[in-house]
C-alpha positions, 0 to 999 in steps of 0.5 A: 091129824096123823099121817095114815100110810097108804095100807092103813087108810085102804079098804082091807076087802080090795087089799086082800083081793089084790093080794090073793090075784097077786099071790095067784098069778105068781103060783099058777105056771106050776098049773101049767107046768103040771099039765104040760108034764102030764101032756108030754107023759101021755103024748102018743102022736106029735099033735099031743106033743105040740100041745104040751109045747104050747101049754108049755110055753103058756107057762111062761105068760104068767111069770114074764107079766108078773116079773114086769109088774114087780119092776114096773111097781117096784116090788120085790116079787114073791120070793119062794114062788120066784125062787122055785119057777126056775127049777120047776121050769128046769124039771118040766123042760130039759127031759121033755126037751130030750125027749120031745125035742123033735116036735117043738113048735116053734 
């Protein structure tokens, strides 16, 4: 009998799933970022700018879990999303950081 590598012999339906929970996960702090920058554009008063606060740090939920799912399972993480995070945090930060600064909540 052939030795099967492990992707050959799994179910292609479950591998596909997992590959687009994965692929999902890794993409959706730009979903959170989008929101955090329309929260911070639209502010009007600090209980809106707290909330863009929050869902900016939310942001960072995602990509900490899969950044420790790739080291726990040794997999290189998904390098055009891993790559482009930290300027998209960059981009979403540092100007509601200048201009939002005074109401962070923690």
């Amino acid at each position: 009998m052939q030795n099967m590598s492990d992707e050959a012999t799994a179910d292609p339906a479950k591998t596909n799933k997992g590959k687009a929970v994965y692929e999902f996960l890794w993409g959706s702090p730009g979903l959170f970022l989008f929101v955090a920058m329309g929260l911070f554009l639209t502010s009007k008063n600090t209980a809106d700018e707290e909330r863009a606060w929050l869902v900016y740090g939310l942001a960072w939920v995602p990509t900490v879990l899969m950044g420790l799912w790739s080291l726990v399972a040794r997999k290189k993480p998904h390098m055009p999303t891993a790559a482009l995070l930290p300027v998209a945090y960059a981009v979403v930060g540092v100007p509601a950081l200048v201009f939002h600064g005074d109401v962070l909540p923690f």
